[in-house]
C-alpha positions in Angstrom: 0.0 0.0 0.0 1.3 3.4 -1.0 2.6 5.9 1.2 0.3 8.2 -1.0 -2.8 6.3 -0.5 -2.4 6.1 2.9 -2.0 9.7 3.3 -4.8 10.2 1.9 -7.2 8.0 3.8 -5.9 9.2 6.5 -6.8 13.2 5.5 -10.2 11.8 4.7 -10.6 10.2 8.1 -9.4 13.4 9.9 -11.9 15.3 7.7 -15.0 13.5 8.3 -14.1 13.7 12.4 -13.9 17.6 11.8 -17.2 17.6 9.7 -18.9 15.2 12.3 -17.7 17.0 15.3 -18.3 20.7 14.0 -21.8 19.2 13.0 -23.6 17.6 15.8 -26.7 19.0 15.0 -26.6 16.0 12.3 -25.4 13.7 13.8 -26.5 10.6 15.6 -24.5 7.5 17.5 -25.9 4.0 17.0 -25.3 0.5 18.7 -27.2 -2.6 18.8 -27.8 -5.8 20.5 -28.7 -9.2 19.3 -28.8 -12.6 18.9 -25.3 -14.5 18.4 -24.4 -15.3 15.4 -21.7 -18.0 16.5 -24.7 -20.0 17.5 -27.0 -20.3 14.7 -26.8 -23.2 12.4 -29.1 -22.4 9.7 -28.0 -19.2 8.6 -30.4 -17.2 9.4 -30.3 -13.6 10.4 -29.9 -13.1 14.4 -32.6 -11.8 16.8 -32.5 -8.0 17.4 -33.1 -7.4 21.0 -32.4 -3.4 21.4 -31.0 -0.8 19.5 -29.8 2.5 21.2 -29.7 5.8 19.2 -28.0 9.0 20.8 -28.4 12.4 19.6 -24.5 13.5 19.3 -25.3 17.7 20.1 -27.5 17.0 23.5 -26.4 13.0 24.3 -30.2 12.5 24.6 -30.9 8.9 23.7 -33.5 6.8 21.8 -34.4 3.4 22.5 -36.1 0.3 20.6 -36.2 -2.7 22.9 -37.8 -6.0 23.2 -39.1 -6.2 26.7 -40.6 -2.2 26.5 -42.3 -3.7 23.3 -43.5 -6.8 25.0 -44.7 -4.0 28.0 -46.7 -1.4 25.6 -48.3 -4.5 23.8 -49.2 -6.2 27.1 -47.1 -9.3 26.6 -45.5 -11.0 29.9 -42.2 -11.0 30.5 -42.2 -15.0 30.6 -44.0 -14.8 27.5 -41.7 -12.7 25.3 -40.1 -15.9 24.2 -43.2 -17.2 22.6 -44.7 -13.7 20.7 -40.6 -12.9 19.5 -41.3 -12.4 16.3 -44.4 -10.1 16.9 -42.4 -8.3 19.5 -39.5 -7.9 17.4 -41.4 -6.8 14.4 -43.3 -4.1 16.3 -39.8 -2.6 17.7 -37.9 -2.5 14.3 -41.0 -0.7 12.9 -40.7 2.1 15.6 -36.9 2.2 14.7 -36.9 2.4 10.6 -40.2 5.0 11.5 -36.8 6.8 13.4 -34.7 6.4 10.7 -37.2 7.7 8.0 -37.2 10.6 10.1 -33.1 11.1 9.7 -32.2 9.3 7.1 -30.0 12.8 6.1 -27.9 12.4 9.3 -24.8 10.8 10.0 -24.7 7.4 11.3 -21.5 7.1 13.5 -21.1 3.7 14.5 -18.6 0.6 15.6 -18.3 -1.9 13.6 -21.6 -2.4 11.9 -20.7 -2.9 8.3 -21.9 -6.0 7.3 -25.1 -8.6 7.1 -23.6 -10.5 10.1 -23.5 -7.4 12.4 -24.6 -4.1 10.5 -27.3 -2.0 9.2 -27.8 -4.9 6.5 -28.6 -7.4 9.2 -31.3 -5.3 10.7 -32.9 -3.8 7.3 -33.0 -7.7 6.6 -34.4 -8.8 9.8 -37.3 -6.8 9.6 -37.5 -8.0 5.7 -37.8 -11.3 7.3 -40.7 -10.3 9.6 -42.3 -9.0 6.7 -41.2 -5.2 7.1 -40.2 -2.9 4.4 -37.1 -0.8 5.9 -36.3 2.4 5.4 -32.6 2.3 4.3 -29.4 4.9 4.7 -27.3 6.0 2.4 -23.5 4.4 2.7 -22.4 8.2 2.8 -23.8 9.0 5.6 -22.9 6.4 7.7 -19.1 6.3 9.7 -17.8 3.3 11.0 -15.7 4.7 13.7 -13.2 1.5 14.5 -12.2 1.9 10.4 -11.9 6.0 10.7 -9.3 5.0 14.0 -7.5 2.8 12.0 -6.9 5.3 9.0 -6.1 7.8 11.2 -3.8 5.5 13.9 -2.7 2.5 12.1 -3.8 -1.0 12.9 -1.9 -1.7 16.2 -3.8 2.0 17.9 -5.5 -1.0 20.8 -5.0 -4.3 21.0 -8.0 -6.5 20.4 -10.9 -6.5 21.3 -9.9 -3.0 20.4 -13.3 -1.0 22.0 -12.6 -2.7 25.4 -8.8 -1.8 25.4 -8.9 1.9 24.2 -11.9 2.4 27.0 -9.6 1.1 29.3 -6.8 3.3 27.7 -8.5 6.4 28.0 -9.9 5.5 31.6 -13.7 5.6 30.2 -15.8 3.7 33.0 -16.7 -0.5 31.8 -20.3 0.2 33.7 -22.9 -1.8 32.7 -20.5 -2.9 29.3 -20.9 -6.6 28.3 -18.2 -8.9 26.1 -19.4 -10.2 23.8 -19.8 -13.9 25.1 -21.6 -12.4 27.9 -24.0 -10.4 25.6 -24.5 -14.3 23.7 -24.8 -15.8 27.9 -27.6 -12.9 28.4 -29.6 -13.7 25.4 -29.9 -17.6 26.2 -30.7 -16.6 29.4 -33.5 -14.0 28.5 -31.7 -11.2 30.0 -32.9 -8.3 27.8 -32.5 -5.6 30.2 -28.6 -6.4 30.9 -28.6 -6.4 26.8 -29.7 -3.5 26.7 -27.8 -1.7 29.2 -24.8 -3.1 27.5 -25.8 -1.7 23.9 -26.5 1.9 26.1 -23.0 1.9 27.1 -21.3 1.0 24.1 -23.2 4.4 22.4 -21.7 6.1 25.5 -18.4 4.7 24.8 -18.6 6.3 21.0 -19.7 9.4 22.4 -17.0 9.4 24.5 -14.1 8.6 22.1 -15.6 10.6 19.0 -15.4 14.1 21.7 -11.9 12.5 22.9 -10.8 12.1 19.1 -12.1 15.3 18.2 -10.6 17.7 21.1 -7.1 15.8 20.5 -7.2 13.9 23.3 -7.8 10.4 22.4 -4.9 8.0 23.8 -3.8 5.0 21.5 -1.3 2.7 21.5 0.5 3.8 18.0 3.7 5.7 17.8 4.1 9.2 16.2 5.2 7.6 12.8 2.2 5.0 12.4 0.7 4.5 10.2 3.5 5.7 7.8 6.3 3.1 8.7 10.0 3.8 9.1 11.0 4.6 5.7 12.6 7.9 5.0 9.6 8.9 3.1 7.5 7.7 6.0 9.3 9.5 8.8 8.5 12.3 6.9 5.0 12.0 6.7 4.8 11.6 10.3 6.9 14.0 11.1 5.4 16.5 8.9 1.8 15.8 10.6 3.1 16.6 14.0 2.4 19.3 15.6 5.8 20.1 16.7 6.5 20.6 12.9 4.2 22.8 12.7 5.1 25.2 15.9 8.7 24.3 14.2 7.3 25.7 10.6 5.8 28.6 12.3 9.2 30.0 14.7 10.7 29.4 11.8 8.7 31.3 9.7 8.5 34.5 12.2 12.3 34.4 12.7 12.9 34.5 8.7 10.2 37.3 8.8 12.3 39.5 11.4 15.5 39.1 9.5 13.7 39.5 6.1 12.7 43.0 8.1 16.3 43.8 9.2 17.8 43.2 6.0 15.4 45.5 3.7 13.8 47.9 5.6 
């Protein structure tokens, strides 16, 4: 991979935190819970059991769950298990009527790219259920573990990378579930602790998308990463540091007072 091409992912990355940050008006923070996928034999597309949506300007939250479904439509607790699909189908309507609403904002999420985990796999649930989703454009949404990794290289946090950079940047673990735990609290019906966990992990983005965009964001990768150690490399990271640039500008003001000796 070029040094060129990498450069400029990286410039795009830092330019959609900018836009993102300088825009939170228009811009919302997404997780979800669900079913795991490890477990299921027949290929078919996981359980949802909560999604959490955040407003990024006032952190005020939106959520679509299974057990406050099962409450507005009357449904036991006990008997969630037995009116799922009903359940489930009635919660991802209230979400895609959300995301009809703000289908022009940004999406910032972690990891959800794909019809395992992903918008895909929920537009496709509900398909399955017999809804018709309401889907958003690829531009607008911003996988935030990707944007770290143009920006920081791959080795920024170990893996699982969310759980380590939390723990980098001291971010409480309240409430946050692994994810063989969120798997143990599905079998076991425990929708609430789910759903806690999927409130967190929208905190957690909120979290490291201010950290990321104040400067402050602590990762494991070196000054020149993700530019490697040849001379052209060094370069690059040197250049993008901000001591070259306090360099660039006491150079530029002492070149300035001797341009002003010299000629005037």
């Amino acid at each position: 991979m070029s040094l060129r091409y990498i450069n400029k992912k990286r410039k795009t990355a830092l330019t959609n935190i900018n836009d993102l940050v300088n825009n939170p008006n228009n811009c919302l923070l997404i997780h979800y819970s669900c079913e795991s996928f490890y477990n299921i034999t027949n290929g078919r597309t996981p359980r949802i059991t909560s999604i959490a949506v955040r407003y990024f300007s006032t952190a005020q939250g939106k959520s679509f769950t299974i057990h406050r479904t099962a409450e507005i439509k009357n449904i036991p607790f006990n008997k969630i298990q037995e009116h799922y699909d009903e359940i489930e189908r009635e919660m991802l309507k209230d979400f895609f009527q959300f995301v009809g609403n703000h289908k022009s904002y940004n999406w910032v999420h972690w990891n959800m790219r794909d019809f395992n985990y992903g918008f895909e796999a929920i537009e496709n649930r509900y398909r399955v259920l017999g809804g018709r989703p309401k889907v958003i454009d690829d531009q607008n949404k911003f996988d935030l573990a990707r944007i770290l990794i143009d920006i920081y290289g791959t080795r920024y946090a170990g893996h699982p990378r969310l759980e380590n950079l939390i723990d980098k940047n001291g971010i409480s673990k309240r409430d946050f579930l692994q994810g063989k735990d969120e798997a143990e609290a599905f079998d076991n019906k425990d929708y609430v602790k789910l759903h806690l966990s999927t409130l967190k992990k929208v905190d957690v983005i909120h979290s490291i998308l201010i950290k990321l965009g104040e400067g402050k964001l602590k990762t494991n990768s070196k000054w020149y990463e993700p530019f490697g150690l040849s001379a052209q490399g060094v370069y690059e990271g040197i250049k993008d540091h901000w001591i070259y640039a306090l360099i660039n500008l006491i150079v530029g003001a002492l070149l300035g007072v001797i341009a002003t000796k010299l000629f005037f």
